[in-house]
Each structure stands twice: as structure tokens, then as C-alpha cells.
PDB file with SEQRES, HELIX, SHEET and CRYST1 records, atoms N, CA, C and O in Angstrom:
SEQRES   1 A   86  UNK UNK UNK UNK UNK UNK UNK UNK UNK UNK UNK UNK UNK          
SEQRES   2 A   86  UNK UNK UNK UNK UNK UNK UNK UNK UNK UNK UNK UNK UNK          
SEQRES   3 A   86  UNK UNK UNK UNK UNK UNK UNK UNK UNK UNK UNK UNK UNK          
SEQRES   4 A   86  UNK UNK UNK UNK UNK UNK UNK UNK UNK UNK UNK UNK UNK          
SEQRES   5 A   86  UNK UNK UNK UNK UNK UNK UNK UNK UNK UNK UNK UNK UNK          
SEQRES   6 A   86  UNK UNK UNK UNK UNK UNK UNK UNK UNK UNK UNK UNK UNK          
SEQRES   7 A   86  UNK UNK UNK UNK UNK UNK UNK UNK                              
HELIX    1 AA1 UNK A    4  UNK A   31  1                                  28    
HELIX    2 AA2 UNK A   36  UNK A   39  1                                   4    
HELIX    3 AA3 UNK A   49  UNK A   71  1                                  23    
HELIX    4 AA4 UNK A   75  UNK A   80  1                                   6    
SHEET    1 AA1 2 UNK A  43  UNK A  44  0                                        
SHEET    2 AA1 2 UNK A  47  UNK A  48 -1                                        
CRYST1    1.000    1.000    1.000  90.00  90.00  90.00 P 1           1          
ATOM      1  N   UNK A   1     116.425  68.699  67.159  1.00  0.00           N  
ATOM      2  CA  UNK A   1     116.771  70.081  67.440  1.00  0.00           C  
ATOM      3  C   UNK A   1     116.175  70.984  66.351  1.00  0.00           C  
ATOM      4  O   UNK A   1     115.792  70.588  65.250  1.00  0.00           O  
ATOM      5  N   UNK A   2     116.159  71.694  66.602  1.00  0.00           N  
ATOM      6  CA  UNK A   2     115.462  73.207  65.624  1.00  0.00           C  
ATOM      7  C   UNK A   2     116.474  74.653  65.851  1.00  0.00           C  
ATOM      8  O   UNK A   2     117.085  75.241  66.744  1.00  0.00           O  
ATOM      9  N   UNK A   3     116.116  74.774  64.086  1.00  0.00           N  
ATOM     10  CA  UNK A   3     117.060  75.857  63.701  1.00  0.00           C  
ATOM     11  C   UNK A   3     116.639  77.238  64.869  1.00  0.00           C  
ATOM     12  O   UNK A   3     115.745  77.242  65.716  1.00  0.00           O  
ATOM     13  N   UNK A   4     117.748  78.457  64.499  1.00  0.00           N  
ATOM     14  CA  UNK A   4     117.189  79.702  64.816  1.00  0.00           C  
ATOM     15  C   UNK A   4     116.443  80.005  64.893  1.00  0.00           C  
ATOM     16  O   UNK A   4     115.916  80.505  65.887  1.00  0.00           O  
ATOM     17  N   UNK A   5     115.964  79.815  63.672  1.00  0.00           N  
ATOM     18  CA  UNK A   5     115.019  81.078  62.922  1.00  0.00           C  
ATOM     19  C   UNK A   5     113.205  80.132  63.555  1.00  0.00           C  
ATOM     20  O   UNK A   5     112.133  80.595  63.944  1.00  0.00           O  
ATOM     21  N   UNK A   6     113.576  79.103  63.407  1.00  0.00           N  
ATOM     22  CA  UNK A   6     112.127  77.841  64.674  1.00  0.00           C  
ATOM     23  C   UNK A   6     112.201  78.342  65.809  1.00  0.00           C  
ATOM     24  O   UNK A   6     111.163  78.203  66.456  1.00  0.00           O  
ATOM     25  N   UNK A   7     112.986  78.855  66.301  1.00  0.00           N  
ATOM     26  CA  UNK A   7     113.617  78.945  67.634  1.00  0.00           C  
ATOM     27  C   UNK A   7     112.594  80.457  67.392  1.00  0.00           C  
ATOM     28  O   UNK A   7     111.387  80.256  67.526  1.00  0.00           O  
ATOM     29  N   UNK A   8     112.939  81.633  67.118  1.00  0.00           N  
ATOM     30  CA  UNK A   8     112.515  82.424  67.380  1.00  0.00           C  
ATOM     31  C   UNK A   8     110.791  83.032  67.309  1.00  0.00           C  
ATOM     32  O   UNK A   8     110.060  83.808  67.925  1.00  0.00           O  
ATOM     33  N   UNK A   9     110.733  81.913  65.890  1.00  0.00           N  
ATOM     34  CA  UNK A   9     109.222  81.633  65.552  1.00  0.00           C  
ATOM     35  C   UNK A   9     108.261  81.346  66.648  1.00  0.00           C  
ATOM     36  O   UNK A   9     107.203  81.933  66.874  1.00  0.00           O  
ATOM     37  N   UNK A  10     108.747  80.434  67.239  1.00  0.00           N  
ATOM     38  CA  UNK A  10     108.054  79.771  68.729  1.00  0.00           C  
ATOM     39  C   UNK A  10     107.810  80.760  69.722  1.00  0.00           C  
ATOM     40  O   UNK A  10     106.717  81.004  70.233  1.00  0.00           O  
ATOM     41  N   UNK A  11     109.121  81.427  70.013  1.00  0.00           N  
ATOM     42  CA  UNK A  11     109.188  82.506  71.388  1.00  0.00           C  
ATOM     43  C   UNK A  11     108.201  83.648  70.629  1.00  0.00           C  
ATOM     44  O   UNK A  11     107.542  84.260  71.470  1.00  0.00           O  
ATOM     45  N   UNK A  12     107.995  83.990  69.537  1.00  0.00           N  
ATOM     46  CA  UNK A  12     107.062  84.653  69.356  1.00  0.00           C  
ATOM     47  C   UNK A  12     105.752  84.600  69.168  1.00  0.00           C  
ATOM     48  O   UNK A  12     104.922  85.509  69.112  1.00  0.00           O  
ATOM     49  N   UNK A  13     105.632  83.338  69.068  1.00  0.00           N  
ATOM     50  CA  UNK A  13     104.247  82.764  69.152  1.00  0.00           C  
ATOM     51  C   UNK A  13     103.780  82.753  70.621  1.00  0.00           C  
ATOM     52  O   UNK A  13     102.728  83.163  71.111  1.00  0.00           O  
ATOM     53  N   UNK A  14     104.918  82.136  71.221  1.00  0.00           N  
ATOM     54  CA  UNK A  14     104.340  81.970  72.446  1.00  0.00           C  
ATOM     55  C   UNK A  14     104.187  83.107  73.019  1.00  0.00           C  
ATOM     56  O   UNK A  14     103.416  83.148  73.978  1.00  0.00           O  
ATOM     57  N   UNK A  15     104.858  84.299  72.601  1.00  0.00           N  
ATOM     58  CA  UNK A  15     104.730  85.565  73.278  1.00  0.00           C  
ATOM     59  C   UNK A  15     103.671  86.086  73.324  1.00  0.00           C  
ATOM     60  O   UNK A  15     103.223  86.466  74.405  1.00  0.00           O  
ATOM     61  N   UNK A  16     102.850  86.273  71.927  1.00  0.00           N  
ATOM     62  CA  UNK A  16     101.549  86.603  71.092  1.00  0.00           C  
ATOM     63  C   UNK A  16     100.996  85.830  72.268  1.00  0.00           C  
ATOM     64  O   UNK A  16     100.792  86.677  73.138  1.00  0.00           O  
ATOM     65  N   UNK A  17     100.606  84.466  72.785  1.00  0.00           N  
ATOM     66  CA  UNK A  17      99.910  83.688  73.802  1.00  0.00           C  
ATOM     67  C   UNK A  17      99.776  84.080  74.668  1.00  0.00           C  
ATOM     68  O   UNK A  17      98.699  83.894  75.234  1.00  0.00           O  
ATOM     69  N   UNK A  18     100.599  84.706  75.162  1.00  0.00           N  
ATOM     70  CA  UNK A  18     101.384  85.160  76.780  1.00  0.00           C  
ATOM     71  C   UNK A  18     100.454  86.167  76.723  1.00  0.00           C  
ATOM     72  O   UNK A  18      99.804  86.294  77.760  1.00  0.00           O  
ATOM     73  N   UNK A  19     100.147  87.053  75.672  1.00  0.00           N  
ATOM     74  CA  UNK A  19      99.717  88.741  75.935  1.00  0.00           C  
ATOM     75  C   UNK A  19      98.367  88.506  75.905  1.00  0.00           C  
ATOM     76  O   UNK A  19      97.657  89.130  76.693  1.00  0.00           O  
ATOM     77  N   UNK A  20      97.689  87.409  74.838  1.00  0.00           N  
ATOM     78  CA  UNK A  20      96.771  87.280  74.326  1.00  0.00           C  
ATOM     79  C   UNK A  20      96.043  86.992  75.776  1.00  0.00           C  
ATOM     80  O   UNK A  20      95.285  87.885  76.154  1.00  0.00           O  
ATOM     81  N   UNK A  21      96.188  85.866  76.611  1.00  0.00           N  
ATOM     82  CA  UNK A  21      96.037  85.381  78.200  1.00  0.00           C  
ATOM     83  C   UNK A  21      95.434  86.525  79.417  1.00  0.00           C  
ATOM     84  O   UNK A  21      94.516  86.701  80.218  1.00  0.00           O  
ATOM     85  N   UNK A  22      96.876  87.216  78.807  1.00  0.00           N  
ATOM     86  CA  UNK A  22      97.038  88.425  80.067  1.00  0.00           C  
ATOM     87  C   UNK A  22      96.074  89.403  79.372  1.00  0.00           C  
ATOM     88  O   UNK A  22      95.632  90.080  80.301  1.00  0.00           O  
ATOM     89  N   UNK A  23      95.646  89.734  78.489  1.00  0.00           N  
ATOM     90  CA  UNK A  23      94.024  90.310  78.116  1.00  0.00           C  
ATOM     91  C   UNK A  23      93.279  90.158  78.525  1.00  0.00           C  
ATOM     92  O   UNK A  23      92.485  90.818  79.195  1.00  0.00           O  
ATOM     93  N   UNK A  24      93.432  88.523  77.968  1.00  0.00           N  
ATOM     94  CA  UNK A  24      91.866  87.792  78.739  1.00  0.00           C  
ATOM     95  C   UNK A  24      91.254  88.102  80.366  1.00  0.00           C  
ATOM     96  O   UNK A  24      90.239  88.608  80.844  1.00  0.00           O  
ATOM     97  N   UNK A  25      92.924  87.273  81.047  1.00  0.00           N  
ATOM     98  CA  UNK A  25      92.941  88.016  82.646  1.00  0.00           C  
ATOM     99  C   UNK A  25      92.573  88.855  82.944  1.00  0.00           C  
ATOM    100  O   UNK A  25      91.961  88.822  84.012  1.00  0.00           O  
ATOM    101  N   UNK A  26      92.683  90.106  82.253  1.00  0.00           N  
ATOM    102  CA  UNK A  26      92.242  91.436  82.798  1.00  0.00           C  
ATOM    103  C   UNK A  26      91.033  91.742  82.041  1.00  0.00           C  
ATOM    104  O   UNK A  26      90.576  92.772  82.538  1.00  0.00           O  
ATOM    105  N   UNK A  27      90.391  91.400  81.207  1.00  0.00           N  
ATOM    106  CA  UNK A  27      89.032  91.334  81.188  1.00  0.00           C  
ATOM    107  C   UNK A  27      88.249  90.830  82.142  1.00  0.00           C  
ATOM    108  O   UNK A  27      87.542  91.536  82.860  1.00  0.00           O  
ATOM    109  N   UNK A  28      88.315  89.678  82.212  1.00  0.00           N  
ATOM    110  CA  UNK A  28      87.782  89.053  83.379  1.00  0.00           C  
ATOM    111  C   UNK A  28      88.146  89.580  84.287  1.00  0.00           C  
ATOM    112  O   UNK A  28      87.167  89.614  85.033  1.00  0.00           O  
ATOM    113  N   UNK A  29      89.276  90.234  84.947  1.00  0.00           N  
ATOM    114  CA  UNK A  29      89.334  90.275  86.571  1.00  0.00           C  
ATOM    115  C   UNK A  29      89.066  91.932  86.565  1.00  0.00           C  
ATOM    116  O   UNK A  29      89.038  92.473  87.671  1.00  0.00           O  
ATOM    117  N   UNK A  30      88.916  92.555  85.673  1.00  0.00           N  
ATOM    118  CA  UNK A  30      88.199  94.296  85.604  1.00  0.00           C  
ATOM    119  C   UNK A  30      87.299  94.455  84.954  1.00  0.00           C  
ATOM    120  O   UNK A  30      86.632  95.444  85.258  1.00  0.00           O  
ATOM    121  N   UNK A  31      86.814  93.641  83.793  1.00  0.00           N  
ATOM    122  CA  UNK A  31      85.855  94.376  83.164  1.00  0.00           C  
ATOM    123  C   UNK A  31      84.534  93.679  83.436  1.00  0.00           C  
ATOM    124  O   UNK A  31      83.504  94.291  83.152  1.00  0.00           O  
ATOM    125  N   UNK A  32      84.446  92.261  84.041  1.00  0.00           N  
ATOM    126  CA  UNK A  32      83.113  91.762  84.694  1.00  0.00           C  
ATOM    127  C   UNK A  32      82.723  92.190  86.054  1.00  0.00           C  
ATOM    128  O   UNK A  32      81.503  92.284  86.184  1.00  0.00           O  
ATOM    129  N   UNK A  33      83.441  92.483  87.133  1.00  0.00           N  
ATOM    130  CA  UNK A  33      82.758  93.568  87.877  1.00  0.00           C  
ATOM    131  C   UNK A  33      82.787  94.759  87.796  1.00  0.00           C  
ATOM    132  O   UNK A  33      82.408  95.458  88.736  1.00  0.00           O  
ATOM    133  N   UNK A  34      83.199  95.218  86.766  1.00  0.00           N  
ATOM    134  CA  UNK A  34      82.527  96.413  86.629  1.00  0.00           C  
ATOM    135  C   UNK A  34      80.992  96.231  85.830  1.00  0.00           C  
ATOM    136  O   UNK A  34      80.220  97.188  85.778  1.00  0.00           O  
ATOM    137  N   UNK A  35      80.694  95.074  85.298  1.00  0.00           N  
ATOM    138  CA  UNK A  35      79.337  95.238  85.049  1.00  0.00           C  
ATOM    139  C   UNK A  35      78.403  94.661  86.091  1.00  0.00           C  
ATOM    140  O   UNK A  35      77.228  95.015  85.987  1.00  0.00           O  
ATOM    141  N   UNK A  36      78.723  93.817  87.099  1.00  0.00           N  
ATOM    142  CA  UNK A  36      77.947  93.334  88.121  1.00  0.00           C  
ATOM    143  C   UNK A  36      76.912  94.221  88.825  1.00  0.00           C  
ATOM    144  O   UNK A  36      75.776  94.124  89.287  1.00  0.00           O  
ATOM    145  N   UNK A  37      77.894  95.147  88.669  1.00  0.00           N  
ATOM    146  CA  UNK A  37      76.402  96.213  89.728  1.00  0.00           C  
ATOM    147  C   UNK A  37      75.052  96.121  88.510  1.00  0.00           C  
ATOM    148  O   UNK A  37      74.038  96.093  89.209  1.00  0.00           O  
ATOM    149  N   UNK A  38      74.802  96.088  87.641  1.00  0.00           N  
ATOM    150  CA  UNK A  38      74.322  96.338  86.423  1.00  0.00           C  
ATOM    151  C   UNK A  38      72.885  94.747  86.615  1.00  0.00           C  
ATOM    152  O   UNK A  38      71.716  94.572  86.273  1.00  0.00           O  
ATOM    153  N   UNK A  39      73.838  94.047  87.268  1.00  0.00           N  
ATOM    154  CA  UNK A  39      72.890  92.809  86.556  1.00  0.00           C  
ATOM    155  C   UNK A  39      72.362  92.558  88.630  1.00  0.00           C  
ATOM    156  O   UNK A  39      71.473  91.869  89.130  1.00  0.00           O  
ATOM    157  N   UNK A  40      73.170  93.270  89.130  1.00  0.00           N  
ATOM    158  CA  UNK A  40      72.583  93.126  90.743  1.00  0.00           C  
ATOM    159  C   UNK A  40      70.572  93.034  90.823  1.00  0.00           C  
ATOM    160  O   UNK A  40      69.981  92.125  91.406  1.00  0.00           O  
ATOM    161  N   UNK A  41      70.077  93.855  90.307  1.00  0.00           N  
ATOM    162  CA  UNK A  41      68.340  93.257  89.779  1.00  0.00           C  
ATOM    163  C   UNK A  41      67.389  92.112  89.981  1.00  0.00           C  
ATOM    164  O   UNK A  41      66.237  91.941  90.380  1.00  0.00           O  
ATOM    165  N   UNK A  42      68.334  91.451  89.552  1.00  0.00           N  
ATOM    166  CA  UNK A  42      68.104  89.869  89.784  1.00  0.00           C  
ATOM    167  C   UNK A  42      69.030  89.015  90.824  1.00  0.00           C  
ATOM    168  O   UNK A  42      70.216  89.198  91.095  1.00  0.00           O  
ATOM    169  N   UNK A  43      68.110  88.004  91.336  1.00  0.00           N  
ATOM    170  CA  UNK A  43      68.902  87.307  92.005  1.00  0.00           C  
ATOM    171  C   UNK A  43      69.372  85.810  91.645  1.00  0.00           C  
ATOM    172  O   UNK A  43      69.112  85.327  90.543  1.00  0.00           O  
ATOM    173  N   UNK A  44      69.910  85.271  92.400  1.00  0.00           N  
ATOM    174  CA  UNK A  44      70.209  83.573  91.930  1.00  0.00           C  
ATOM    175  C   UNK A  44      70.858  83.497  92.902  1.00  0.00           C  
ATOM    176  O   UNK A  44      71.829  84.130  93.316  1.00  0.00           O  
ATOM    177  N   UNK A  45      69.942  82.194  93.495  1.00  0.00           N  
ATOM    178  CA  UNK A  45      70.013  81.597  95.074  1.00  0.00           C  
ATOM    179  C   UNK A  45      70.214  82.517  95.846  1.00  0.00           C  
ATOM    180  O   UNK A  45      71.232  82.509  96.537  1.00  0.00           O  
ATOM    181  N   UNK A  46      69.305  83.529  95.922  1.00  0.00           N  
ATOM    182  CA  UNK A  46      69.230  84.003  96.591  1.00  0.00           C  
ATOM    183  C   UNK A  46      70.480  85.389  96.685  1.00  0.00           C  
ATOM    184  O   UNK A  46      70.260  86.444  97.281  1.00  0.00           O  
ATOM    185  N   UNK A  47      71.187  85.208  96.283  1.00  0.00           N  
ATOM    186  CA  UNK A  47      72.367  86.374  95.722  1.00  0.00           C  
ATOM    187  C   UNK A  47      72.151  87.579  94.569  1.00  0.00           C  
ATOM    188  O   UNK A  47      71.537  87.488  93.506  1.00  0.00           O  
ATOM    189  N   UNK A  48      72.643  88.384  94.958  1.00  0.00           N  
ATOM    190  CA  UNK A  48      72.412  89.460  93.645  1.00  0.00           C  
ATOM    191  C   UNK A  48      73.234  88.531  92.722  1.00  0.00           C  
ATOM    192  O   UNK A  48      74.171  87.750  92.891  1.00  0.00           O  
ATOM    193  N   UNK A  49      72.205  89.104  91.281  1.00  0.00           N  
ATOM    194  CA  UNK A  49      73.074  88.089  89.966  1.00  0.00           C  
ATOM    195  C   UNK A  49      74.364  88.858  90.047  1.00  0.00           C  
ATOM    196  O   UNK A  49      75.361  88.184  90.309  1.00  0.00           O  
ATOM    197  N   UNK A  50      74.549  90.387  89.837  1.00  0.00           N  
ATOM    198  CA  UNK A  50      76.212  90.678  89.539  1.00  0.00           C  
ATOM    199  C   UNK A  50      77.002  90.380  90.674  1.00  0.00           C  
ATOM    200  O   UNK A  50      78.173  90.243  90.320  1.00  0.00           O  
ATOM    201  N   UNK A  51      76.825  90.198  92.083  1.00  0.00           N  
ATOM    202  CA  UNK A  51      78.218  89.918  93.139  1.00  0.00           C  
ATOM    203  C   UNK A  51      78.146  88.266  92.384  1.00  0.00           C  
ATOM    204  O   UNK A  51      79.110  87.627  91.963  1.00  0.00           O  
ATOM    205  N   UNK A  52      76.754  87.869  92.382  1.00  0.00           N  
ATOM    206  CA  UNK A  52      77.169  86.095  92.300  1.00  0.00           C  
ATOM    207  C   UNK A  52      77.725  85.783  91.058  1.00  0.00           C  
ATOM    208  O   UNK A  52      78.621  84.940  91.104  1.00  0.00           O  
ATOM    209  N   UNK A  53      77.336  86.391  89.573  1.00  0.00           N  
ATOM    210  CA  UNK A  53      78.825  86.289  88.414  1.00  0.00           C  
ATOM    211  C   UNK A  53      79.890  86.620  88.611  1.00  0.00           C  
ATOM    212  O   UNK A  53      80.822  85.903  88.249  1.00  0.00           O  
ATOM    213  N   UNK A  54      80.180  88.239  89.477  1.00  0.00           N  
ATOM    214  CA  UNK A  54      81.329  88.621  89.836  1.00  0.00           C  
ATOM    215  C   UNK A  54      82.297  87.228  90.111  1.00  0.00           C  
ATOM    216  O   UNK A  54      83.144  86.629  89.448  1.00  0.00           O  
ATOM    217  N   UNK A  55      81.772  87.080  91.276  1.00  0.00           N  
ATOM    218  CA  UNK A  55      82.626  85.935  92.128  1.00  0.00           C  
ATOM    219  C   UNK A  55      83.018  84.832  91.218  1.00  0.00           C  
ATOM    220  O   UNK A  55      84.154  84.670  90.772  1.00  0.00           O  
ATOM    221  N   UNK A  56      81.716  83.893  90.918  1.00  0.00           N  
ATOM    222  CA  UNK A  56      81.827  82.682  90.169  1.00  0.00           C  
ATOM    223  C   UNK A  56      82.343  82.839  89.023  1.00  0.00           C  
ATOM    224  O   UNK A  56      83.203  82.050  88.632  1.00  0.00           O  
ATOM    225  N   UNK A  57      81.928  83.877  88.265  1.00  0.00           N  
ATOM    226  CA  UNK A  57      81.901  83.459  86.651  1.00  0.00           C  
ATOM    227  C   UNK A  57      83.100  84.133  86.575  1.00  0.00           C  
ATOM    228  O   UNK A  57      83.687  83.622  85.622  1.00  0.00           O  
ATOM    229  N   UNK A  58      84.061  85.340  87.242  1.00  0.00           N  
ATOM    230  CA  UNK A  58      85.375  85.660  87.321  1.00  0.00           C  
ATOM    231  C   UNK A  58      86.405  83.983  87.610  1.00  0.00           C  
ATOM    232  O   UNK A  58      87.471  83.799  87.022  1.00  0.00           O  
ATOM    233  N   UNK A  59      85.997  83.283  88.277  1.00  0.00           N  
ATOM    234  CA  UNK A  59      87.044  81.958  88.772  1.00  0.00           C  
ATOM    235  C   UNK A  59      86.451  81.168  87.747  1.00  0.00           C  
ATOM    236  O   UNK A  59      87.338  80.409  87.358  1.00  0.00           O  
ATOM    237  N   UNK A  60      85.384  80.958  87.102  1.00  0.00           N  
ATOM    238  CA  UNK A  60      85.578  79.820  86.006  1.00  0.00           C  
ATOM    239  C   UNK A  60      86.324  80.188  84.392  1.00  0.00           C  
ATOM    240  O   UNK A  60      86.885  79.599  83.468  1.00  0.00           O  
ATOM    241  N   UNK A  61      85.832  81.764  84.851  1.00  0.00           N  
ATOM    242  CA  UNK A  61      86.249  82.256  83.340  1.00  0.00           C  
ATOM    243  C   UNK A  61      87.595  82.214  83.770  1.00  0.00           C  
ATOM    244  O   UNK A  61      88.091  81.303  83.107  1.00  0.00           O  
ATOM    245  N   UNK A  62      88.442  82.678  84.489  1.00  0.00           N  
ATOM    246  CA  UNK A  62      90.068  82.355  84.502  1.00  0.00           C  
ATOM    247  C   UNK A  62      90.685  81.428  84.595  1.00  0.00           C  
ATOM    248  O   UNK A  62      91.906  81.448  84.443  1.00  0.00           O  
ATOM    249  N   UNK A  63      89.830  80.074  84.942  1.00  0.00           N  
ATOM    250  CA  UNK A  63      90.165  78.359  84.677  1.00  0.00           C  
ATOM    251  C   UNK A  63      90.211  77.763  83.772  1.00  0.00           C  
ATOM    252  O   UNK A  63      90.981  76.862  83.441  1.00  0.00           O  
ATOM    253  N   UNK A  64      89.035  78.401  83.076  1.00  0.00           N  
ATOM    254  CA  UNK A  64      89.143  78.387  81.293  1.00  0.00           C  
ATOM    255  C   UNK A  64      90.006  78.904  80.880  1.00  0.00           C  
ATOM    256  O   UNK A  64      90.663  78.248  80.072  1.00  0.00           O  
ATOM    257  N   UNK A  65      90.279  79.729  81.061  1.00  0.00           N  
ATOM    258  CA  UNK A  65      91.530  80.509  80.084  1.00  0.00           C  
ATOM    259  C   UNK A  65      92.966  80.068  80.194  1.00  0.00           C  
ATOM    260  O   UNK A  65      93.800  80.094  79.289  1.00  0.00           O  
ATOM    261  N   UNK A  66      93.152  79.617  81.568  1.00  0.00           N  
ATOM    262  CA  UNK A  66      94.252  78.627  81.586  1.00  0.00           C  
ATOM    263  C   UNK A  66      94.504  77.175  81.312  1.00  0.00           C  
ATOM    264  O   UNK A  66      95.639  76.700  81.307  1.00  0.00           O  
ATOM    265  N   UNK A  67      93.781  76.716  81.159  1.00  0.00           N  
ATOM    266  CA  UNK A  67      93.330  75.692  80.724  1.00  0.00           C  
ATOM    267  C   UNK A  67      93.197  75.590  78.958  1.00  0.00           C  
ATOM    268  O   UNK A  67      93.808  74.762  78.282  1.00  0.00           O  
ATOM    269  N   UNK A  68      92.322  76.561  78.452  1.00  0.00           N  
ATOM    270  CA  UNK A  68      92.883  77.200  77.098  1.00  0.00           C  
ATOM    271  C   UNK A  68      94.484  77.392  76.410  1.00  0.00           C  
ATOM    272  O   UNK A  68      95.059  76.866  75.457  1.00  0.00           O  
ATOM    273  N   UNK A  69      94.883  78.488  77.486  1.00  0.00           N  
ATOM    274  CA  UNK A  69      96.261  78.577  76.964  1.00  0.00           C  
ATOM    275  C   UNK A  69      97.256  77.626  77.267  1.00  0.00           C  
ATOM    276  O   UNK A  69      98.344  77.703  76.696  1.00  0.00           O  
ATOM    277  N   UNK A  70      97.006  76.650  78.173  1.00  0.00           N  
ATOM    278  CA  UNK A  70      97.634  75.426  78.529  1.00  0.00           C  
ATOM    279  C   UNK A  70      98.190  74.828  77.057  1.00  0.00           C  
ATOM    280  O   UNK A  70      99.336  74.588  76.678  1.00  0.00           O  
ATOM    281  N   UNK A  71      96.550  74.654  76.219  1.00  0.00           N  
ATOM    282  CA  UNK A  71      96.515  73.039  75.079  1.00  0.00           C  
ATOM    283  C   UNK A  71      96.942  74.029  74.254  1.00  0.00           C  
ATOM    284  O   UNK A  71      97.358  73.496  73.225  1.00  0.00           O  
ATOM    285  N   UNK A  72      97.056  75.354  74.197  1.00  0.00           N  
ATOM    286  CA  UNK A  72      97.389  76.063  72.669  1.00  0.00           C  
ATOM    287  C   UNK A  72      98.916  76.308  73.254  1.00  0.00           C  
ATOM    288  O   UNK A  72      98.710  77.518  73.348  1.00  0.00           O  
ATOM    289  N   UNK A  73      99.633  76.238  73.504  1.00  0.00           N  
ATOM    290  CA  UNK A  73     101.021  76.189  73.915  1.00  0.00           C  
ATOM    291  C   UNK A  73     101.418  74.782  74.423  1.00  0.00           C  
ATOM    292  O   UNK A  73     102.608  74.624  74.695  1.00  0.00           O  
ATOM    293  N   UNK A  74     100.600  73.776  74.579  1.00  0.00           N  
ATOM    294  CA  UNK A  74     101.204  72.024  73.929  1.00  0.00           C  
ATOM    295  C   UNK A  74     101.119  72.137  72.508  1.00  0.00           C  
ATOM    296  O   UNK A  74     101.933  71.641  71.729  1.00  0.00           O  
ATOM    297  N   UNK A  75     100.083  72.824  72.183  1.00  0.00           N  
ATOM    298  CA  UNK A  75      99.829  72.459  70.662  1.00  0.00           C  
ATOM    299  C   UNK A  75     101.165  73.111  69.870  1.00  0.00           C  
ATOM    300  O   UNK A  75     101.740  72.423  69.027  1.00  0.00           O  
ATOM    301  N   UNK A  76     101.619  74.443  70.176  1.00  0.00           N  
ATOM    302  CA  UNK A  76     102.622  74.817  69.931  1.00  0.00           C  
ATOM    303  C   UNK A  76     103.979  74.547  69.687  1.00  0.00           C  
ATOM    304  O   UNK A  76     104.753  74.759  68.754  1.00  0.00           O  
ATOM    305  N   UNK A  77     104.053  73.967  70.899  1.00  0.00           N  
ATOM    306  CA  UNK A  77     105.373  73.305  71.494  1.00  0.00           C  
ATOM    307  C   UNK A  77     105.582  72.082  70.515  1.00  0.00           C  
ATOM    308  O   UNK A  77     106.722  71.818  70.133  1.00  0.00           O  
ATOM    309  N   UNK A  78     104.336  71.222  70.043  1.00  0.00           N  
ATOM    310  CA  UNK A  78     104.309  70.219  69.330  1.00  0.00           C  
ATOM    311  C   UNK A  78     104.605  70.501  68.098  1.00  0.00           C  
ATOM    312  O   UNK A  78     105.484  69.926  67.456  1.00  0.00           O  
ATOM    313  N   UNK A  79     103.907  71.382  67.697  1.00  0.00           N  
ATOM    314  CA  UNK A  79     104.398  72.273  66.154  1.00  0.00           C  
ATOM    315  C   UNK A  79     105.757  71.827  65.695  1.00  0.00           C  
ATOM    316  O   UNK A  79     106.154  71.095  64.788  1.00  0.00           O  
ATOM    317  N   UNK A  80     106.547  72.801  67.009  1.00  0.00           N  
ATOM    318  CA  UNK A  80     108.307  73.043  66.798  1.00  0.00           C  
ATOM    319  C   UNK A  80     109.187  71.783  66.917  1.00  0.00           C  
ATOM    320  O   UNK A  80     110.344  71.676  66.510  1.00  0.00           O  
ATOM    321  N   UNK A  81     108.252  70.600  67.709  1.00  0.00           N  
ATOM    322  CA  UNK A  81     108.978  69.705  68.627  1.00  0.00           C  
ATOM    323  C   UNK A  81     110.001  69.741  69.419  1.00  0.00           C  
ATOM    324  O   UNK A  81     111.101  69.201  69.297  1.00  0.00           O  
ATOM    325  N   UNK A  82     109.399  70.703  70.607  1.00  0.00           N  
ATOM    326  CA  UNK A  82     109.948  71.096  71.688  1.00  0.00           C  
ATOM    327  C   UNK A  82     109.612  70.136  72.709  1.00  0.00           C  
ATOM    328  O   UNK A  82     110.227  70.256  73.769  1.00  0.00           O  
ATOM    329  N   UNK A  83     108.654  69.088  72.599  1.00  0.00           N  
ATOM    330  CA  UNK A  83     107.991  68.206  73.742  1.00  0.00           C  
ATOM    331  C   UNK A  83     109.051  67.315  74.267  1.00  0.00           C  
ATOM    332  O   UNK A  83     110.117  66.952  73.768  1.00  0.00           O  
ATOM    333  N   UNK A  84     108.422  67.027  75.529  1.00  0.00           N  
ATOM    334  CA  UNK A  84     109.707  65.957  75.923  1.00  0.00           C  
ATOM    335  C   UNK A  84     108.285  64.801  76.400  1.00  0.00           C  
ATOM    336  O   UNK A  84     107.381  64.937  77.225  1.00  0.00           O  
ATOM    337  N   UNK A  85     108.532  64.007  75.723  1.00  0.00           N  
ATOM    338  CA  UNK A  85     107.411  62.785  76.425  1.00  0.00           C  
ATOM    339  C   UNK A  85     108.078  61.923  77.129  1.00  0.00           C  
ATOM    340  O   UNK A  85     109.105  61.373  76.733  1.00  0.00           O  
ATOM    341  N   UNK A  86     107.343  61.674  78.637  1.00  0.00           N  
ATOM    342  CA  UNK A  86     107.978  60.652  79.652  1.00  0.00           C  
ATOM    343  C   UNK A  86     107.583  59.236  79.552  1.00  0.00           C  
ATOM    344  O   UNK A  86     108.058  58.407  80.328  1.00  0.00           O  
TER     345      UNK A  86                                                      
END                                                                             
């Protein structure tokens, strides 16, 4: 078990995570198409480059990032020893 004051350390860490994420999210899901029209010029396979990053590189970049904040909130959790191993 862990004191208070661990206790609160954590929820604020993890909070800092939480916001840090939801940045990321909204970078990616507003601020890369808004540059797509920009890189539309070029193509790839046959697609304008900005709809075809729009699309793609918006869903890998937000797989990453969850996937990111996944291991840095195990890593966390491990810190405090909050884990429960099965």
C-alpha cells in the first residue's frame, strides 16, 4: 500500500499524462490537416500527399501516442506499485 502523499503524487502525474496525450490528440487531429492542403502538390500512389498524410499519418500518429501513453503510465503505475500482476 502507499501513503497519501504517493497517492496524490501519482494522480498528478498521471494527470500531467492525461493532458500531455490530449495535446498530442489535438495536434494531430487539427493541426495536420490543416497543413495537408499545403503538401496536396505532390502525390503518393497516386493521391494528393496532404489528403494521403491527412488520413494515414493522422491514424498512425494517434496509435503511437496511445501506445506511448500506454508504457509511460505502466511505467508509472510501477514507480508507485500500483500494478496488479496476473
Amino acid at each position: 500500500m502507499i501513503d497519501e502523499e504517493q497517492r496524490k503524487r501519482h494522480a498528478s502525474r498521471s494527470l500531467r499524462l492525461v493532458l500531455i496525450t490530449l495535446a498530442l490528440f489535438g495536434f494531430l487531429a487539427l493541426f495536420v490537416p490543416l497543413i495537408a492542403p499545403s503538401l496536396n502538390g505532390s502525390s503518393f500512389l497516386r493521391f494528393p500527399l496532404g489528403i494521403f498524410f491527412a488520413a494515414q499519418g493522422t491514424i498512425f500518429g494517434i496509435i503511437a501516442v496511445i501506445y506511448w501513453s500506454a508504457a509511460r503510465q505502466d511505467r508509472l503505475d510501477r514507480r508507485y506499485g500500483l500494478t496488479s500482476e496476473l
